[in-house]
N, CA, C and O atoms as a Maestro MAE file, in Angstrom:
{
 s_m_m2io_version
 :::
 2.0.0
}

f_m_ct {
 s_m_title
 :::
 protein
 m_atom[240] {
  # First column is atom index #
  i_m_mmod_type
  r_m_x_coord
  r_m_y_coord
  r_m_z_coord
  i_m_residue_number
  s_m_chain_name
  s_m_pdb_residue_name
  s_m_pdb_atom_name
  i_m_atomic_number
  :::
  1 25 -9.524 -6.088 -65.164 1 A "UNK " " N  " 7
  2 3 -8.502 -5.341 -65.842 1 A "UNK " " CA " 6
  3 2 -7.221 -5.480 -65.036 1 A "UNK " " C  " 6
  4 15 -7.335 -5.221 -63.838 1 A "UNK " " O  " 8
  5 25 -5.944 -5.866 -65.507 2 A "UNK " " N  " 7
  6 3 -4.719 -5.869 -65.220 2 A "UNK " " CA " 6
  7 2 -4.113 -4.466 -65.475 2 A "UNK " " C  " 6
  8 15 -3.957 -3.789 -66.491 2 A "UNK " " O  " 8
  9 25 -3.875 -4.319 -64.363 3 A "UNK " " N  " 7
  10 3 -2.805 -2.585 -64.578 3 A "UNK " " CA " 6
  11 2 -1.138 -2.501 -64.065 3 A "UNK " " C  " 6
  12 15 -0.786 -2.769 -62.916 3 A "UNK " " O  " 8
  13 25 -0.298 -2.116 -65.057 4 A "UNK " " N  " 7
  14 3 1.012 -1.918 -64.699 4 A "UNK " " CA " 6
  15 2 1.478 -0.335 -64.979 4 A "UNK " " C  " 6
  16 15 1.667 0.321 -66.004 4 A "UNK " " O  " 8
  17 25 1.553 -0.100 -63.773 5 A "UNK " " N  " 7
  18 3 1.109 1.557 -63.269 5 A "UNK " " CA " 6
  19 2 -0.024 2.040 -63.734 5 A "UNK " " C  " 6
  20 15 -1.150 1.954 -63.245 5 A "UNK " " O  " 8
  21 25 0.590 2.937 -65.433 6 A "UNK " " N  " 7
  22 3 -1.362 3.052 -65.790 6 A "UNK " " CA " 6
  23 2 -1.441 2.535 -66.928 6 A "UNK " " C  " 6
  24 15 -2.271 2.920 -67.751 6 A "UNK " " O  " 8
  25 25 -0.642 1.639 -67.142 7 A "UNK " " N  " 7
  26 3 -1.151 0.632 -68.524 7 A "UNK " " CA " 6
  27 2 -1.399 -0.572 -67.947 7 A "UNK " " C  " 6
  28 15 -0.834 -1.381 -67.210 7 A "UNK " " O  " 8
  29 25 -2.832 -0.372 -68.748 8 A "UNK " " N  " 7
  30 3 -3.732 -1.866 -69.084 8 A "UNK " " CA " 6
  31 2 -3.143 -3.147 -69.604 8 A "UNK " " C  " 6
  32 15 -3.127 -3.575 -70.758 8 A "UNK " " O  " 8
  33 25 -2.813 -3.503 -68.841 9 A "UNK " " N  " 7
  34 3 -2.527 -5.396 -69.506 9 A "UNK " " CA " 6
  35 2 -3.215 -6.260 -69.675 9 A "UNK " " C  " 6
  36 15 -2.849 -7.233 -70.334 9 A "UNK " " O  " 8
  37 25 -4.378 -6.172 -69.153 10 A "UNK " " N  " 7
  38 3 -5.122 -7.294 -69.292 10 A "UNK " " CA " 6
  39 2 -6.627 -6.772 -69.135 10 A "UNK " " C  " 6
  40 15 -6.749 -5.949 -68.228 10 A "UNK " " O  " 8
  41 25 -7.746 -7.071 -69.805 11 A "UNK " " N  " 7
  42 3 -9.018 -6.568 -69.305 11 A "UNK " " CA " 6
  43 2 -10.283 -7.976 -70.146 11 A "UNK " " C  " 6
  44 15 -10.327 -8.135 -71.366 11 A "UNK " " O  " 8
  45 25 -11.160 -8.803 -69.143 12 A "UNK " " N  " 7
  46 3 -12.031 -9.236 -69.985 12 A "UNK " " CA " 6
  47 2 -12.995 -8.942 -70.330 12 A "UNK " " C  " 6
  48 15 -13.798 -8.364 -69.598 12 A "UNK " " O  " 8
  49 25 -13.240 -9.266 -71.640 13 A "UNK " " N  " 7
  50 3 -14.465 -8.620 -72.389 13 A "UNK " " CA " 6
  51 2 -15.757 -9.505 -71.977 13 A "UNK " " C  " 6
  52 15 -15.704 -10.567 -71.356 13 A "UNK " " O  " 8
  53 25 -16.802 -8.932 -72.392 14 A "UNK " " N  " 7
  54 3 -18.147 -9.463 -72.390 14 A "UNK " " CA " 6
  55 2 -18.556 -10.459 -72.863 14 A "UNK " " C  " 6
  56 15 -19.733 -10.552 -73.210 14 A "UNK " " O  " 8
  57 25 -17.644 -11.498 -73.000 15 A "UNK " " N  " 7
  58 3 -18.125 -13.036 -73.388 15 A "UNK " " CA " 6
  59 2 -18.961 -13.230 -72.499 15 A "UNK " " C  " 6
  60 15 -19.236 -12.483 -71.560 15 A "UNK " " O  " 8
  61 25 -19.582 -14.662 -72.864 16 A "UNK " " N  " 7
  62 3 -20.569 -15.213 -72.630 16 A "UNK " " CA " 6
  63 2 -20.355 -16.088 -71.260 16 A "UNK " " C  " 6
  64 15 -19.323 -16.740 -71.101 16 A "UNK " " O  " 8
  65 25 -21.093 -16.066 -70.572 17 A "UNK " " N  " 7
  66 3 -20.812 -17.144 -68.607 17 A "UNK " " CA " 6
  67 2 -22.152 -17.951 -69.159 17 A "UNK " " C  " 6
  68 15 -23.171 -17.538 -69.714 17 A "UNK " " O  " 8
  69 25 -21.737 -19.217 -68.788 18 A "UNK " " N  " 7
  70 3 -22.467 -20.138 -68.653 18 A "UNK " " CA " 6
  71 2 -21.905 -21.824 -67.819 18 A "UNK " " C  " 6
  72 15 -20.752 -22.200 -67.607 18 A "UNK " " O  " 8
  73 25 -22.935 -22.381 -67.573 19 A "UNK " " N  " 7
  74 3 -22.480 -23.309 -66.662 19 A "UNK " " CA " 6
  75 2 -21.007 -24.231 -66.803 19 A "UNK " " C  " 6
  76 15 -20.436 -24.241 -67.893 19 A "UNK " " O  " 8
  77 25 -20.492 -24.924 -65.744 20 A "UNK " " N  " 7
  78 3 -19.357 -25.607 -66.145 20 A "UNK " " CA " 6
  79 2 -19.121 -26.393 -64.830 20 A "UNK " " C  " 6
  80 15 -19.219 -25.961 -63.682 20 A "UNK " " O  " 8
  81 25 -18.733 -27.853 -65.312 21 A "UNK " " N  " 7
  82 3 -18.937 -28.578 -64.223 21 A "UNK " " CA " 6
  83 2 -19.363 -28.640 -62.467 21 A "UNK " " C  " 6
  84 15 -18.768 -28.999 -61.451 21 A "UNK " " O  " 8
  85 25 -20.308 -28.250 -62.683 22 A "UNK " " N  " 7
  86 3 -21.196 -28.251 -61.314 22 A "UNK " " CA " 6
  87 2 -21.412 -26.719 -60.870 22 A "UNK " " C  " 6
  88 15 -22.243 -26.448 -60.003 22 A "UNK " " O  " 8
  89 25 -20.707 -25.822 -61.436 23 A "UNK " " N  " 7
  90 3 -20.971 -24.483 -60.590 23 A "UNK " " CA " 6
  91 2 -22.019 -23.689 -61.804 23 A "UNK " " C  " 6
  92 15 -22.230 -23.994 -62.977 23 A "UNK " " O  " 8
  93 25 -22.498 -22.666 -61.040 24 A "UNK " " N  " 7
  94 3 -23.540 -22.237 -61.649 24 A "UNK " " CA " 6
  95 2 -22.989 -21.244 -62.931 24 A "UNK " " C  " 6
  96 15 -23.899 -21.023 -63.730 24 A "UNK " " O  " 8
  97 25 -21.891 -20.701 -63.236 25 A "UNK " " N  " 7
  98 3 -21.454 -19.994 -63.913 25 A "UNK " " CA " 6
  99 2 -19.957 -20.465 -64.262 25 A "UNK " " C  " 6
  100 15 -19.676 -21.625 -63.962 25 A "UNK " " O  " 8
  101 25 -19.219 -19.870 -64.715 26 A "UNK " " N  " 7
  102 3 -17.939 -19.547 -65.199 26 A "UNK " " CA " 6
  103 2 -17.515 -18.758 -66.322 26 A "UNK " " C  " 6
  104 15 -18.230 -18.617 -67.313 26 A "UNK " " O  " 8
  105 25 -16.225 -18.169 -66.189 27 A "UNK " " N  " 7
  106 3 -15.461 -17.407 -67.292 27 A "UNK " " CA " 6
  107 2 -14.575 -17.690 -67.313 27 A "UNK " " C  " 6
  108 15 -13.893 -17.690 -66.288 27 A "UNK " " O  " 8
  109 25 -13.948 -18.219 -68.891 28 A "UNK " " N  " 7
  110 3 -12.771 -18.664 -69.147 28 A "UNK " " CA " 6
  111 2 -11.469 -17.464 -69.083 28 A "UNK " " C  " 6
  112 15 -11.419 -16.549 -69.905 28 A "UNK " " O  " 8
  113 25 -10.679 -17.597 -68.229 29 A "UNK " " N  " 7
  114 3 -9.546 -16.152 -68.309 29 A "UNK " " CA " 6
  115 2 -8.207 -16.919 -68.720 29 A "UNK " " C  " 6
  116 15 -8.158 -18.148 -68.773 29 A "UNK " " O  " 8
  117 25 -7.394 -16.292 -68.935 30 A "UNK " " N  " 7
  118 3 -6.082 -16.466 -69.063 30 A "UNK " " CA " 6
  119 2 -4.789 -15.718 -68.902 30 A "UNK " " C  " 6
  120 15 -4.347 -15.248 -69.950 30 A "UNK " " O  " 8
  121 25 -4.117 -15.518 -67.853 31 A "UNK " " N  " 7
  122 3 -3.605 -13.951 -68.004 31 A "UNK " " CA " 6
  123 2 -1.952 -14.344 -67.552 31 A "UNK " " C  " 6
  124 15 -1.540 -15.270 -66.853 31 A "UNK " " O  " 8
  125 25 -1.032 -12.981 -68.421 32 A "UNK " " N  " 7
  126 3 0.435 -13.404 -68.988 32 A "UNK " " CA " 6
  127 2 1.037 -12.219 -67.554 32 A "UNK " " C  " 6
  128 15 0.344 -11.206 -67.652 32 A "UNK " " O  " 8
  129 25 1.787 -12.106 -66.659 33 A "UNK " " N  " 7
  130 3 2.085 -11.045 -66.747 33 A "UNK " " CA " 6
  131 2 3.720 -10.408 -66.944 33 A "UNK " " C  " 6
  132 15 4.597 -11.225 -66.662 33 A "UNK " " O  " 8
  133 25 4.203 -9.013 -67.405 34 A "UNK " " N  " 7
  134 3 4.365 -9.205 -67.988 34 A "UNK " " CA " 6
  135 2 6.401 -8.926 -67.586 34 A "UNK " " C  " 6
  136 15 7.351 -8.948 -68.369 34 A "UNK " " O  " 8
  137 25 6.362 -8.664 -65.890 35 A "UNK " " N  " 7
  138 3 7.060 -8.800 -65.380 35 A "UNK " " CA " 6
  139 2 6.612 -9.995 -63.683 35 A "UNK " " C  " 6
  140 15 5.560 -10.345 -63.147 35 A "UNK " " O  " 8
  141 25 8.491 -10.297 -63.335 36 A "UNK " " N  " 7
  142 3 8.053 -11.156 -61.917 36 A "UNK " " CA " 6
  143 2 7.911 -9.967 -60.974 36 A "UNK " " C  " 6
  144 15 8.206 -8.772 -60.972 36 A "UNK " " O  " 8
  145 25 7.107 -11.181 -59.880 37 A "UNK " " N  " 7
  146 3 6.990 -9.552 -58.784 37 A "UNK " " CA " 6
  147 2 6.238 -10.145 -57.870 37 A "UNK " " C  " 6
  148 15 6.061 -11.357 -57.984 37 A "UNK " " O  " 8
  149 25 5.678 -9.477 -56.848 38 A "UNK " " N  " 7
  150 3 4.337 -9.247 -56.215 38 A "UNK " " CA " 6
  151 2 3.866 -8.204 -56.967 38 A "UNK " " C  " 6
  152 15 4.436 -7.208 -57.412 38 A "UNK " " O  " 8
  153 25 1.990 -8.847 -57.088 39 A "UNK " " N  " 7
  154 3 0.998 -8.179 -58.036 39 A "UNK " " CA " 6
  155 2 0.290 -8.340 -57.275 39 A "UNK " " C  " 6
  156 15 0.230 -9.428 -56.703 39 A "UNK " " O  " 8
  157 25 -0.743 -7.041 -56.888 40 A "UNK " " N  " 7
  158 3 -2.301 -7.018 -56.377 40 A "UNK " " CA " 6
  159 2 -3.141 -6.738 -57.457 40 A "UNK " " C  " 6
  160 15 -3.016 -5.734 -58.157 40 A "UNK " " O  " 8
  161 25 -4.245 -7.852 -57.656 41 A "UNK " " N  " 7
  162 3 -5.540 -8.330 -58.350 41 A "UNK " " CA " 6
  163 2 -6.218 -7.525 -57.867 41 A "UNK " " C  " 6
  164 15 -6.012 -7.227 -56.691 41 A "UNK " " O  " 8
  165 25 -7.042 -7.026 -58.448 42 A "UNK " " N  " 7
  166 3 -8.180 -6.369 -57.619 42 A "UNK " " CA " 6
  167 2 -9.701 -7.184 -58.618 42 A "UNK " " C  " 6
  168 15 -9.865 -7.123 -59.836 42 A "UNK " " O  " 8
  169 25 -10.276 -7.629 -57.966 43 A "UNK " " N  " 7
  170 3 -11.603 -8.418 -58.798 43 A "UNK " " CA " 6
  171 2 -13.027 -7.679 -58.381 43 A "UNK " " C  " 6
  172 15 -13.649 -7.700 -57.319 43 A "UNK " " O  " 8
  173 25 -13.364 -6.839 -59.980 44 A "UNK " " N  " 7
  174 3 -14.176 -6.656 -59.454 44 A "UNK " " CA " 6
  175 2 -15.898 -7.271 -60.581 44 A "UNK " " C  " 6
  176 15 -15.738 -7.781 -61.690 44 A "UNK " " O  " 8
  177 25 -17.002 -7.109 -60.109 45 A "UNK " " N  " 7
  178 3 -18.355 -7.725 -60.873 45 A "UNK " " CA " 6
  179 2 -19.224 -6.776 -60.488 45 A "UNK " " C  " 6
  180 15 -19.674 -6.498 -59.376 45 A "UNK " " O  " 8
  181 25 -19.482 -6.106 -62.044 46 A "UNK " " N  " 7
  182 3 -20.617 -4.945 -61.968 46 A "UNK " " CA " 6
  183 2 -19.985 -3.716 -61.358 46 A "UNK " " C  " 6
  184 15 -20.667 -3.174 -60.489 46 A "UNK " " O  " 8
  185 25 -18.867 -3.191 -61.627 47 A "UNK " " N  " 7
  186 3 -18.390 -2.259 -60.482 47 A "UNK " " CA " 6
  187 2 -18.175 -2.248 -59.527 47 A "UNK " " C  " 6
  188 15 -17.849 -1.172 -59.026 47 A "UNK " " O  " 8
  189 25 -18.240 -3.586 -58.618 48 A "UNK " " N  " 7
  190 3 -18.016 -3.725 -57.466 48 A "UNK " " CA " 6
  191 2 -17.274 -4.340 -57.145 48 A "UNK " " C  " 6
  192 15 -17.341 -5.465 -57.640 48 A "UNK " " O  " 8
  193 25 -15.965 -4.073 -56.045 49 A "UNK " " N  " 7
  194 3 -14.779 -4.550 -55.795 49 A "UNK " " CA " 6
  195 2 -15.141 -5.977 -55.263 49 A "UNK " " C  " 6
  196 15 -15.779 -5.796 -54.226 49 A "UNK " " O  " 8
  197 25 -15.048 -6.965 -55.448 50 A "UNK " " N  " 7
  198 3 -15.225 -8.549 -55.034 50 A "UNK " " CA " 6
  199 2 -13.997 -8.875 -54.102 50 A "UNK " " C  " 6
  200 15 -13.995 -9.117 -52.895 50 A "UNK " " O  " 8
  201 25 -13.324 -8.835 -54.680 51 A "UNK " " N  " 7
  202 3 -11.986 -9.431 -53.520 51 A "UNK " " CA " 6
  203 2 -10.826 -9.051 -53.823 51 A "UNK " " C  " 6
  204 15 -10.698 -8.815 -55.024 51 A "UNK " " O  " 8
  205 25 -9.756 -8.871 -53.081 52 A "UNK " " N  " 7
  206 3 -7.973 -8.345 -53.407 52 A "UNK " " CA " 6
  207 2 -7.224 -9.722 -53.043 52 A "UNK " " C  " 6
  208 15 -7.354 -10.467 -52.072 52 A "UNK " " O  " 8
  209 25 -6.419 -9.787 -54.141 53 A "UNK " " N  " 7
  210 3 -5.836 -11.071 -53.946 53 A "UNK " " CA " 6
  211 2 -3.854 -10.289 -54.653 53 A "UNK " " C  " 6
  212 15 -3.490 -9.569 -55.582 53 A "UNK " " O  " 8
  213 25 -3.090 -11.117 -53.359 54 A "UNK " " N  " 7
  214 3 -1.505 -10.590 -53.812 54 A "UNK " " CA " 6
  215 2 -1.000 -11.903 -54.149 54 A "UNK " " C  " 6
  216 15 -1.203 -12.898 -53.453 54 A "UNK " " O  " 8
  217 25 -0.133 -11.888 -55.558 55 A "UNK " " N  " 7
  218 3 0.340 -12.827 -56.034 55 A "UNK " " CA " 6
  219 2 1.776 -12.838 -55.996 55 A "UNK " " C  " 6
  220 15 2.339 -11.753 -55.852 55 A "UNK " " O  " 8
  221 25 2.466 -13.888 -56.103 56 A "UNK " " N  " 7
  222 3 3.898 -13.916 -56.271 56 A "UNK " " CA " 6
  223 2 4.143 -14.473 -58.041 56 A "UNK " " C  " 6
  224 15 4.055 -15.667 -58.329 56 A "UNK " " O  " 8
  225 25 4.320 -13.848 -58.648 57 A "UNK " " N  " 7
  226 3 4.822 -13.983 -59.832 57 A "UNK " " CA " 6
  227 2 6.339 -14.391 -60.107 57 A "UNK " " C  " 6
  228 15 7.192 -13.504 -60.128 57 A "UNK " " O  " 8
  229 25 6.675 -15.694 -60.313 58 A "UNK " " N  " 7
  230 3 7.844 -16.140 -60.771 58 A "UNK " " CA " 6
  231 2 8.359 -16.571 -61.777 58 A "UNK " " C  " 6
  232 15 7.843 -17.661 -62.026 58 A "UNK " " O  " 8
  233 25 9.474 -16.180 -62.860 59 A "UNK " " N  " 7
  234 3 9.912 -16.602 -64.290 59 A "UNK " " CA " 6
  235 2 9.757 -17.962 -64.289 59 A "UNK " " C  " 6
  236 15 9.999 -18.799 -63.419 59 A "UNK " " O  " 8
  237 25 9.324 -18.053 -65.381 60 A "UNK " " N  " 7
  238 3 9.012 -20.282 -65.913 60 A "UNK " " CA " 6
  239 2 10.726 -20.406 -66.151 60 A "UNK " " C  " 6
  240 15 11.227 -21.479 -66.486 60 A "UNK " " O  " 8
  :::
 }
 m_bond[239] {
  # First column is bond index #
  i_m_from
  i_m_to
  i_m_order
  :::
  1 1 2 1
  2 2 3 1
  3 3 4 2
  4 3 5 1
  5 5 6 1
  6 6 7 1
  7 7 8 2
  8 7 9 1
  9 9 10 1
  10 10 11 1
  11 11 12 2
  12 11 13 1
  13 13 14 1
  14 14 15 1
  15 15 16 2
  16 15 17 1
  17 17 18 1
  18 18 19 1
  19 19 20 2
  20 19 21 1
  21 21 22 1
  22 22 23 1
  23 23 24 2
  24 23 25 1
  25 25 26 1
  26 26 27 1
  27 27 28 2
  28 27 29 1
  29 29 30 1
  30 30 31 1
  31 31 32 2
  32 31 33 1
  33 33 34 1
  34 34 35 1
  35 35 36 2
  36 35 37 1
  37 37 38 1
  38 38 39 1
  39 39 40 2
  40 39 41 1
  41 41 42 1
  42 42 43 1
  43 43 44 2
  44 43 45 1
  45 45 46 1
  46 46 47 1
  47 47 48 2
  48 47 49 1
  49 49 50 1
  50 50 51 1
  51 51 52 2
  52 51 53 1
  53 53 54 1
  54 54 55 1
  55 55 56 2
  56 55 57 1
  57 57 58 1
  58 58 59 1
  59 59 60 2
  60 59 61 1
  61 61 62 1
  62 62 63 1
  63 63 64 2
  64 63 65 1
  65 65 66 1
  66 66 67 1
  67 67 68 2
  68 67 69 1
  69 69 70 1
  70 70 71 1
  71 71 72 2
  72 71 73 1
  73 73 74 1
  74 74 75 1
  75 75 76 2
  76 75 77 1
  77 77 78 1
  78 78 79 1
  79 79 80 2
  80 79 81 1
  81 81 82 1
  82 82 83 1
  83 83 84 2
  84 83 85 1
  85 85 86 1
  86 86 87 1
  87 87 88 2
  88 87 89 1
  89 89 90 1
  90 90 91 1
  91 91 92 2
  92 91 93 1
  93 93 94 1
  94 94 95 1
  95 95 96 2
  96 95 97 1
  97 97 98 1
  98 98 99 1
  99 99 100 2
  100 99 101 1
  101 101 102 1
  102 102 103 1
  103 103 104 2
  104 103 105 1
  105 105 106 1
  106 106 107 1
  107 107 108 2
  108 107 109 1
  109 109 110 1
  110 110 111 1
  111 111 112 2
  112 111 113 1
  113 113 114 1
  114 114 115 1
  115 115 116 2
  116 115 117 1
  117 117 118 1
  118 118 119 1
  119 119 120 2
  120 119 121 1
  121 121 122 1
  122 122 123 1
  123 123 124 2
  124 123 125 1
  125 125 126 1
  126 126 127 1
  127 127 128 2
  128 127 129 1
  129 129 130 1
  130 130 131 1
  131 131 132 2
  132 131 133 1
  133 133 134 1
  134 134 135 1
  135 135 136 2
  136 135 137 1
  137 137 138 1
  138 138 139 1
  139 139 140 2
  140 139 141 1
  141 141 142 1
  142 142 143 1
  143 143 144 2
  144 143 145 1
  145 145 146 1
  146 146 147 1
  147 147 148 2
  148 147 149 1
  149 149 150 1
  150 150 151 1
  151 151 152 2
  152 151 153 1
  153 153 154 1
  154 154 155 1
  155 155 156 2
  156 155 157 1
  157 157 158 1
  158 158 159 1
  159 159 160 2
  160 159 161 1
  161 161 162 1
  162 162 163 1
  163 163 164 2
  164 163 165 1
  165 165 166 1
  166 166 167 1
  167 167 168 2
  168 167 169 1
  169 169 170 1
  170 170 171 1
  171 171 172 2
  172 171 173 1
  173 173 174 1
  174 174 175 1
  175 175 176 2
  176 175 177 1
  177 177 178 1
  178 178 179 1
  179 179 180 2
  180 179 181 1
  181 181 182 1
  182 182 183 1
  183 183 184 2
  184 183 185 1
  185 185 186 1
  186 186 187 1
  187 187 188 2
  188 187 189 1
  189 189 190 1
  190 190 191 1
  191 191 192 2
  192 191 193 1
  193 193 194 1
  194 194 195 1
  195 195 196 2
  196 195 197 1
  197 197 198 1
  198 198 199 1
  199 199 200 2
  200 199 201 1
  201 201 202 1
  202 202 203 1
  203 203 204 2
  204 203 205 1
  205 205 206 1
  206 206 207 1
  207 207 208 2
  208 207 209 1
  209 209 210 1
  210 210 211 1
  211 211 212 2
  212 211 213 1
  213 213 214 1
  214 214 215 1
  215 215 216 2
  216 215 217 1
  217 217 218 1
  218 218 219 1
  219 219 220 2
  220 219 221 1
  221 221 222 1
  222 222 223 1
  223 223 224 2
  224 223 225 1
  225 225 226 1
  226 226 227 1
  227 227 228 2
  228 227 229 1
  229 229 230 1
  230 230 231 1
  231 231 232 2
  232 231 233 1
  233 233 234 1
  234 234 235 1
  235 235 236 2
  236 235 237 1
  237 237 238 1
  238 238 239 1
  239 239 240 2
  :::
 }
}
């Protein structure tokens, strides 16, 4: 889920993971956001925080 303060921008649904060139899984994502900035990701699987990642977001 993508959050900008407390709105949701982005969240993936329960599609389907299945294999993709050589790794055991994958999920196709795609995500807009919806100002530039620094953004912290927070990733999480099953409720559980996986990793924090800070991005630099710059206008195309």
């Amino acid at each position: 889920m993508l959050l900008s303060g407390n709105d949701k921008v982005w969240q993936f649904s329960n599609a389907s993971i299945s294999p993709n060139d050589g790794a055991d899984s994958h999920i196709p994502s795609n995500m807009a956001f919806p100002t530039s900035g620094l953004w912290k990701l927070e990733i999480y699987f099953n409720d559980k925080l996986f990793r924090k990642l800070v991005i630099n977001v710059e206008e195309s």
